[in-house]
C-alpha positions as CSV (number, residue, x, y, z in Angstrom):
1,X,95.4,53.0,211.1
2,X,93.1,50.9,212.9
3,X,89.8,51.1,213.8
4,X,89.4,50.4,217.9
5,X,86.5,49.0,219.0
6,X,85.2,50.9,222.4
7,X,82.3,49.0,222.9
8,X,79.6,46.9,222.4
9,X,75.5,45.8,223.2
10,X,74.5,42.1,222.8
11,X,72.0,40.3,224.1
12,X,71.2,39.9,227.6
13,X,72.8,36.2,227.4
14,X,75.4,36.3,224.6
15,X,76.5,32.4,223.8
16,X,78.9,33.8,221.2
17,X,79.9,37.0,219.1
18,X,76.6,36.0,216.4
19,X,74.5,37.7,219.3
20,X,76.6,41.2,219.5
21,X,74.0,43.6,218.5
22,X,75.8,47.0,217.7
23,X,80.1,47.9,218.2
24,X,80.9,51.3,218.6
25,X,84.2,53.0,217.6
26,X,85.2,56.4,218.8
27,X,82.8,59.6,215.9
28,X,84.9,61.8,214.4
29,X,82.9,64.4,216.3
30,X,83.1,62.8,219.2
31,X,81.6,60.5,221.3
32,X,80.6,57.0,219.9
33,X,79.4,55.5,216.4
34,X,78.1,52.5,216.5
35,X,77.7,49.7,213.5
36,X,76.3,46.5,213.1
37,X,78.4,43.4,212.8
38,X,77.5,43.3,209.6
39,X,78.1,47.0,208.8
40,X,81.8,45.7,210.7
41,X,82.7,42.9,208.4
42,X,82.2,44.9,205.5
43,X,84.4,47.8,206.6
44,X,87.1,44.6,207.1
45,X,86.1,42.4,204.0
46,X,85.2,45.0,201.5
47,X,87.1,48.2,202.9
48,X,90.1,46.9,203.9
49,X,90.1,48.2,207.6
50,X,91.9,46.5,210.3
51,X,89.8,46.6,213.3
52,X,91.0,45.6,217.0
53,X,89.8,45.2,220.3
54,X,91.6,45.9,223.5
55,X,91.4,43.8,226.5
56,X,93.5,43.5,229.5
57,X,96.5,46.2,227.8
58,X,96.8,44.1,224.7
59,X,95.2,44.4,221.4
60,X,93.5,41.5,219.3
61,X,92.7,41.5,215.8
62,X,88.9,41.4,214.5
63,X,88.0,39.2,212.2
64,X,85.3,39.0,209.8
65,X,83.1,35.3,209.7
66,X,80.4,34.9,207.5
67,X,78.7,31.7,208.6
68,X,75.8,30.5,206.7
69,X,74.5,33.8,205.5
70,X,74.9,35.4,209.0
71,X,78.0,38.1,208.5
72,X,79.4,39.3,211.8
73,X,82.7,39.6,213.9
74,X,85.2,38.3,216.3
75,X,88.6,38.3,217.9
76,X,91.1,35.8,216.6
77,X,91.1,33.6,217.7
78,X,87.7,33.2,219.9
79,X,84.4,32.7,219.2
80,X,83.0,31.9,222.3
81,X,81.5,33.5,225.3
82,X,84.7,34.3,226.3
83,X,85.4,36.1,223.1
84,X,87.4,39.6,224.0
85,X,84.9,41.5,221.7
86,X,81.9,40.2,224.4
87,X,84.4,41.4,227.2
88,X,84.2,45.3,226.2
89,X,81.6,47.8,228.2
90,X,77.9,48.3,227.0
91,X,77.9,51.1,224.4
């Protein structure tokens, strides 16, 4: 089962999925959770979750980058301002 990502806070001028800030995912009590992106790439890396985004009726993968020393997130195969992950609603 797959983790959906429901939505996300970056900064107020994103250039790229490094500047997400927080992802939320839907709490088992209800309403949202949020994590980091590092907190996300080590559900995907270490856990072995599969996490995806929805945008437009289809579903994309989530990938986990580590670039430098700077873990975070995006949608395959993005990485841009453009990147479906920086598409979602403000959690």
């Amino acid at each position: 089962m797959a983790l959906i990502v429901r939505c996300v806070d970056v900064d107020d001028h994103p250039q790229d999925c490094r500047d997400i800030e927080a992802i939320g995912f839907d709490a088992d009590t209800g309403g949202i959770a949020t994590r980091t992106p590092e907190e996300v790439y080590n559900l995907i890396e270490n856990d072995g979750y599969e996490v995806v985004v929805e945008h437009e009726g289809a579903q994309t993968d989530v990938n986990a980058v580590k670039r430098g020393t700077t873990k975070y997130v995006r949608s395959e195969p993005n990485d841009t301002k453009d990147d479906n992950l920086l598409k979602q609603d403000s959690c």
